[in-house]
VMD Tcl script that draws the C-alpha trace (Angstrom):
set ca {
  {110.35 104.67 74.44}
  {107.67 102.17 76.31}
  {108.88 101.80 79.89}
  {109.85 98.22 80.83}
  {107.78 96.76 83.89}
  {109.80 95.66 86.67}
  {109.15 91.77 87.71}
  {108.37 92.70 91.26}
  {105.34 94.83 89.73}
  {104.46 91.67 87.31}
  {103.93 89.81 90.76}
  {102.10 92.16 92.66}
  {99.41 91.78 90.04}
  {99.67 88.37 89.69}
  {99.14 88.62 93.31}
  {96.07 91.16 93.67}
  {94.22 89.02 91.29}
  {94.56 86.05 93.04}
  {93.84 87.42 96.30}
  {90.78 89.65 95.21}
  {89.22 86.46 92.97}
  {87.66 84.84 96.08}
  {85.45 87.83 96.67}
  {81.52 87.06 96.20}
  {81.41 90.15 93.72}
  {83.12 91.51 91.30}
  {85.54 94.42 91.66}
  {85.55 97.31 89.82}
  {87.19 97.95 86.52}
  {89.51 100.25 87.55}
  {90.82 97.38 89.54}
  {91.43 94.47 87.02}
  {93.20 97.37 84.33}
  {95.66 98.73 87.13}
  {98.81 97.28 84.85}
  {98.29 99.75 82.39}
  {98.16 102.62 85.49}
  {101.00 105.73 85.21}
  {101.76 107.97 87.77}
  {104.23 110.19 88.96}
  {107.23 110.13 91.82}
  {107.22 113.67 93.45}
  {110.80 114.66 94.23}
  {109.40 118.36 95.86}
  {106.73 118.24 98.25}
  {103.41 120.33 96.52}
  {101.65 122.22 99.35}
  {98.89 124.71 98.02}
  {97.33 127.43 100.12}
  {93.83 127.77 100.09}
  {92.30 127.32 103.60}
  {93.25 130.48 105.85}
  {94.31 128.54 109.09}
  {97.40 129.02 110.63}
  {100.63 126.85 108.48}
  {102.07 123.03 109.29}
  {105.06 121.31 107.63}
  {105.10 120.28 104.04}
  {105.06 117.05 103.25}
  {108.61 117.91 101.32}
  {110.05 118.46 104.66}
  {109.62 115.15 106.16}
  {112.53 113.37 106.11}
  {112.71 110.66 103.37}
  {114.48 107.16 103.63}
  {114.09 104.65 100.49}
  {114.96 101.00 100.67}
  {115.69 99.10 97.42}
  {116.84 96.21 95.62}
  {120.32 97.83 96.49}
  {120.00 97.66 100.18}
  {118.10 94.08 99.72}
  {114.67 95.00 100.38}
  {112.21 92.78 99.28}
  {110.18 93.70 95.85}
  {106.20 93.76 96.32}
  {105.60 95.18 99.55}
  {101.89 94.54 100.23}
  {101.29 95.14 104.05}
  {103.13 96.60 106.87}
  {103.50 95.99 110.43}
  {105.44 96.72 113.57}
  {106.26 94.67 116.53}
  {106.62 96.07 119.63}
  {109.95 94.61 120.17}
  {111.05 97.03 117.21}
  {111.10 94.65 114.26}
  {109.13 95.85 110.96}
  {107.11 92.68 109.27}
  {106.73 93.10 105.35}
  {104.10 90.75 103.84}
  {105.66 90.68 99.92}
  {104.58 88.31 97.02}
  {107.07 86.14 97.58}
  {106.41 85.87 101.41}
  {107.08 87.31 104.57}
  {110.04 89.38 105.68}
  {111.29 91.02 109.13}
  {113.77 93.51 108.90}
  {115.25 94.72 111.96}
  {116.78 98.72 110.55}
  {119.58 96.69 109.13}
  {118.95 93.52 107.20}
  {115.67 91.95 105.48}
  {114.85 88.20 106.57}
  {112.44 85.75 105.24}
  {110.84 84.55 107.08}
  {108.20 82.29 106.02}
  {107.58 81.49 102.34}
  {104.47 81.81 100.43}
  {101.59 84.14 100.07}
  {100.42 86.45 103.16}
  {96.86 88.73 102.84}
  {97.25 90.75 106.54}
  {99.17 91.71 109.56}
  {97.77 92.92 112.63}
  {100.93 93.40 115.37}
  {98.83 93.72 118.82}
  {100.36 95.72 122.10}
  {101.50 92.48 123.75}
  {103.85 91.57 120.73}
  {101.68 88.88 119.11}
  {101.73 89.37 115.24}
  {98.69 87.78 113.77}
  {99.41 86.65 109.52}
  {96.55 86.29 107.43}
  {97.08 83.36 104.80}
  {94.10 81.53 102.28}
  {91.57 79.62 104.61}
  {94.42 80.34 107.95}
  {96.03 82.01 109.78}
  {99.20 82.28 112.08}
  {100.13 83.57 115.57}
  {103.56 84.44 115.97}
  {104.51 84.50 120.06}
  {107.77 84.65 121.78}
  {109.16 83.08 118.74}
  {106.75 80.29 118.19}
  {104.31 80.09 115.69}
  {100.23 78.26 115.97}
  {98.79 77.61 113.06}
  {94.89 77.99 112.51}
  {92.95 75.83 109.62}
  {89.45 75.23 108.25}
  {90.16 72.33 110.59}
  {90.32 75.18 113.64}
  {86.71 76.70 112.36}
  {88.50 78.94 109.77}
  {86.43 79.99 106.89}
  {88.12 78.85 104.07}
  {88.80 82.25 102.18}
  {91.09 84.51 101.66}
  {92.13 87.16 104.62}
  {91.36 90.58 104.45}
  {91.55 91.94 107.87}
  {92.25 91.06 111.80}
  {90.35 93.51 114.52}
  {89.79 93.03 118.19}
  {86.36 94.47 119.91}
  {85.81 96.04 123.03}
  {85.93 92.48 124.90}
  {89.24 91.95 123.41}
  {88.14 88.75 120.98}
  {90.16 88.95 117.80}
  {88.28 88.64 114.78}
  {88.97 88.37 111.53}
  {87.11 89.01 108.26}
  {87.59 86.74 104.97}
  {86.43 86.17 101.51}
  {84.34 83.47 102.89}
  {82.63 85.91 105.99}
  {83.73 86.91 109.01}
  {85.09 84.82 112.24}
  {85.84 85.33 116.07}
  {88.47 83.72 117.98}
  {86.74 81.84 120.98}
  {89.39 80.06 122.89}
  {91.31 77.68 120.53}
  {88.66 77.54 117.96}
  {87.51 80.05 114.96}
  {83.50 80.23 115.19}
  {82.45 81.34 112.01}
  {79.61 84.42 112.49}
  {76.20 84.40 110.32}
  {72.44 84.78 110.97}
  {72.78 83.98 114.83}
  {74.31 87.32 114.93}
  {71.87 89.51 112.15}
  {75.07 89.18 109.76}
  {74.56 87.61 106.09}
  {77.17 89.00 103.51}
  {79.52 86.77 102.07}
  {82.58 88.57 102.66}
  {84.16 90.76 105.06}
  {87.24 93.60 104.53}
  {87.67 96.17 106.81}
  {86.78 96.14 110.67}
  {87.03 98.92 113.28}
  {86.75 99.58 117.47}
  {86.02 102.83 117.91}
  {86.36 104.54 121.02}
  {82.89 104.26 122.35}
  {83.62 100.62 122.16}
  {81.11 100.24 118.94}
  {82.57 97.33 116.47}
  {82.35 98.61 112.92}
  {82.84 95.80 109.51}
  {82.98 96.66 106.36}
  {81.05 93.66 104.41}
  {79.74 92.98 101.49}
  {78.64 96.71 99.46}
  {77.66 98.13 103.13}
  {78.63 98.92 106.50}
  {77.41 97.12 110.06}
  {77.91 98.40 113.43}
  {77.94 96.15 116.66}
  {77.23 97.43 119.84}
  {79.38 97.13 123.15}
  {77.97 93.74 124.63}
  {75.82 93.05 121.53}
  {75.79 89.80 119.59}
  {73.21 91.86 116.70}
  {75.15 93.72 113.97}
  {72.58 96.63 113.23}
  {72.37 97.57 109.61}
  {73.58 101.05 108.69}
  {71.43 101.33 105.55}
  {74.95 102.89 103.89}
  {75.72 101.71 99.72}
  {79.63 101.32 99.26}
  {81.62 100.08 96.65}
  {84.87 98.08 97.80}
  {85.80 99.05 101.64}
  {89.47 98.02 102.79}
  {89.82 100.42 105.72}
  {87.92 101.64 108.11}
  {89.09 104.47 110.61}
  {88.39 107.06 113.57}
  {89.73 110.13 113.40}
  {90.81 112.22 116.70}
  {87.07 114.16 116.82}
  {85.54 110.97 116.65}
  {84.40 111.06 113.14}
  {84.83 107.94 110.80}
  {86.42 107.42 107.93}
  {86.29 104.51 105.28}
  {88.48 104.09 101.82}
  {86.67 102.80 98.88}
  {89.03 101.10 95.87}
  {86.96 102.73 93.28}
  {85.53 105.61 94.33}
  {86.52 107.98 97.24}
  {87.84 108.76 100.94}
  {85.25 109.98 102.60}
  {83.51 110.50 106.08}
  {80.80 107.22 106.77}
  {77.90 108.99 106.50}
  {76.17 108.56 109.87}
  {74.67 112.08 110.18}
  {76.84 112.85 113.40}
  {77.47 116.54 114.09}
  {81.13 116.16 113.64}
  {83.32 118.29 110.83}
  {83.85 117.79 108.11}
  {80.50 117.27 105.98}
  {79.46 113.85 105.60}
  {79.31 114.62 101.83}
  {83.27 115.70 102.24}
  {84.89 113.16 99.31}
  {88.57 112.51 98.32}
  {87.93 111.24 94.86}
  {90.67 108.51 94.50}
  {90.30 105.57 94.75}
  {92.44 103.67 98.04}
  {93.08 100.94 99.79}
  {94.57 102.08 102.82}
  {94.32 105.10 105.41}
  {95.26 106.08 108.80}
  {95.41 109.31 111.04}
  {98.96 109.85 112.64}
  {99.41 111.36 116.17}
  {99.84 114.56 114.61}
  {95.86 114.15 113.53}
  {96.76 114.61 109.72}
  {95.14 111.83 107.69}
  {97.53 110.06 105.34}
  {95.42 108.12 101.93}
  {97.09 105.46 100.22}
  {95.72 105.92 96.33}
  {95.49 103.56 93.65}
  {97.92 105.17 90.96}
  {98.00 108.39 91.86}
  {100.65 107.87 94.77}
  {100.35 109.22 98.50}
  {98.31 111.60 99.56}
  {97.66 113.35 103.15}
  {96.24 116.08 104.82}
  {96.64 117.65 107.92}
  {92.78 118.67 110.28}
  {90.61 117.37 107.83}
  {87.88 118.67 110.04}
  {88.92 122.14 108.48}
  {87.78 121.08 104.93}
  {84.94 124.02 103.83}
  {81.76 121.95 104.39}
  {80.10 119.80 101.57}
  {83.86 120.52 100.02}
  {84.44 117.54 96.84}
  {88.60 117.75 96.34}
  {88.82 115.80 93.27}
  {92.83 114.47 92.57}
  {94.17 114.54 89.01}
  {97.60 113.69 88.08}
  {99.83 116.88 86.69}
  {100.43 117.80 83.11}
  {104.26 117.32 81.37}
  {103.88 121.38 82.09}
  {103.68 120.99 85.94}
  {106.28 118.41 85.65}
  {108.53 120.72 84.26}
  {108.10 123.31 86.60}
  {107.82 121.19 89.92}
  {110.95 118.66 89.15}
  {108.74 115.83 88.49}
  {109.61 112.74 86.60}
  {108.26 110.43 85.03}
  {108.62 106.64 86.39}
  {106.41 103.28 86.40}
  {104.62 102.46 89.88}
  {102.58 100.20 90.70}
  {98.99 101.71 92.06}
  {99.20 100.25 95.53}
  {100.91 101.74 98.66}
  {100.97 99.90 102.12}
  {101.14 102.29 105.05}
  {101.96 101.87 108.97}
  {102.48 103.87 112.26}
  {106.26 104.06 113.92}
  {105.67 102.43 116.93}
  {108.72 103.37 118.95}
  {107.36 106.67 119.93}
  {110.74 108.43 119.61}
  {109.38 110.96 116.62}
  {106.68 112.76 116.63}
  {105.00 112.13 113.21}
  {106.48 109.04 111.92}
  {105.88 105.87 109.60}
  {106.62 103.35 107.17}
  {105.12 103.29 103.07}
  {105.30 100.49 101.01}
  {105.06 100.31 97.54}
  {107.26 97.94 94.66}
  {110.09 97.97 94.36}
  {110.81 100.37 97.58}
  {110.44 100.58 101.13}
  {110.10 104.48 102.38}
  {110.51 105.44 106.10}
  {108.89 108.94 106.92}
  {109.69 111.15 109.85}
  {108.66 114.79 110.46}
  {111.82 116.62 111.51}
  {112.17 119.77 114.14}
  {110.93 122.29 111.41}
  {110.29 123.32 108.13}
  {108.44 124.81 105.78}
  {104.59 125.11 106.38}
  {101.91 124.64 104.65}
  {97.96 125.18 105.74}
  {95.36 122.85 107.71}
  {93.06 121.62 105.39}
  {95.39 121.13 102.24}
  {95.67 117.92 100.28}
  {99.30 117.08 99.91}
  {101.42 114.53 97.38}
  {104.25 111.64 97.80}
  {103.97 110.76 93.96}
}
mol new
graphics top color blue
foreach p $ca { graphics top sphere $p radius 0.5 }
foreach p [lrange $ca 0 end-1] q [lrange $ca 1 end] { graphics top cylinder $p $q radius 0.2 }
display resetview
């Protein structure tokens, strides 16, 4: 019997293809057919052992919390974000929602493309050619009249000076007082679109543009040119030894290749395709994938050197055996850090039609450093 496809996932698409049509070049394939993407919900954790380190939890032990249409969660979750004042901030097709542990809220109608929640509790909401501050309850809009390029949002960042910027579908911009200044040749950059953007902790800027990578130095107004080829980039980020990390939608996970002298090997891939990644406080590195679920894995500075982990989905056989089951899902997961501090290893996973909320409890079963790991 053909599955039916829920509405929520009918909009997500409608959604992605709207927001990715503004970009200068074409995306991938593997993009545009996602509809017709199956994959799997994982009701055991899978842990395999084949790095001799000493063990860590499974992924089966964390503690698992799903929010549904039952307990009125919104369908389409697209983004994530946490205030420091406790509230989570869901950017969904049909807008944006704050839910405070208890109850979902809209709050504001319409389409949203980013969140970026900053330490002082401003939430910053990425919209088509603007964007929104939310402070102490009041909300300042930003327009093409403000020096907004008029594109769609992909990503805030602040650099080591503390200027927000944020990159579009239309280039990149900087927040200088009450005005966007758009940023081209005056500053060596000329692609027409901007995704990811990074600080790392040498206080280098890193932006993901166009099919490449640019780096701007502390007190610089030159990107330098990396000389790196990527396909799609929509995160870029630092793990604890320093080493950086960028997700590609059609291709891989895998270490920027600068040519540090930092594990793993710069030719270390995660072959699946993702939009978003982070590294929690427990320095395991969680991978959002595009059909194939969630995916993480804990010191992946352990991975054997030059070591390409490629991630297939399981047969009806391993299905069988594992207590899989079959189920529709939509190929993209959202993914953000627990703020409150009060667990060690915690966070939030979006996906339609749920909401998940992660926590590592006391103990559990372990399973080895270096070990790729599945929320299907």
């Amino acid at each position: 019997m053909k599955a039916a496809v829920p509405k929520s996932v009918v909009s997500v698409f409608a959604h992605l293809r709207e927001q990715f049509s503004g970009l200068a070049t074409a995306l991938p394939p593997t993009i545009s057919t996602w509809r017709t993407v199956w994959t799997w919900l994982l009701l055991a954790g899978l842990c395999t052992a084949s790095f001799a380190f000493e063990t860590d939890r499974t992924i089966a032990q964390y503690v698992h919390t799903a929010l549904g249409q039952k307990e009125g969660a919104p369908g389409g979750v697209l983004a994530l974000a946490q205030t420091t004042d406790g509230f989570l901030w869901l950017e969904c097709v049909d807008g944006l929602y704050r839910f405070d542990g208890v109850s979902f809220e809209l709050r504001r109608p319409g389409i949203t493309y980013a969140l970026l929640a900053l330490p002082d509790g401003d939430l910053w909401i990425g919209r088509k050619s603007g964007v929104s501050l939310l402070r102490n309850g009041q909300v300042t809009d930003y327009t093409v009249n403000d020096g907004m390029p008029a594109g769609k949002v992909a990503s805030f960042a602040k650099d080591s000076e503390g200027t927000l910027w944020v990159a579009t579908s239309a280039g990149l911009a900087r927040l200088e007082g009450n005005r966007w200044k758009q940023v081209g040749a005056a500053w060596n950059f000329h692609e027409a679109y901007a995704t990811g953007m990074l600080l790392d902790r040498q206080g280098t800027f890193w932006v993901a543009a166009g099919h490449t990578i640019l780096s701007l130095p502390r007190g610089s107004q030159q990107f330098h040119t990396t000389g790196i080829t990527t396909t799609q980039v929509w995160t870029l980020v630092e793990a604890p030894n320093g080493k950086l990390w960028m997700s590609e939608t059609s291709r891989e996970v895998r270490p920027i290749p600068l040519g540090r002298d930092l594990p793993p090997s710069d030719k270390t891939e995660f072959v699946i395709g993702s939009i978003g990644i982070l590294y929690d406080r427990e320095r395991t590195l969680w991978m959002t994938t595009i059909g194939q679920g969630m995916r993480r894995v804990r010191f992946p500075e352990r991975i054997a050197a030059k070591n390409l982990i490629r991630v297939t989905m399981p047969s009806k056989a391993s299905q069988k055996l594992t207590g899989l089951r079959i189920t529709w899902l939509p190929p993209f997961w959202s993914i953000a850090k627990e703020t409150s501090g009060s667990e060690p290893t915690a966070g939030w996973i979006g996906r339609v039609p749920n909401l998940f909320h992660a926590r590592e409890p006391p103990s559990g079963t372990r399973c080895k450093p270096g070990t790729l790991e599945a929320i299907r």
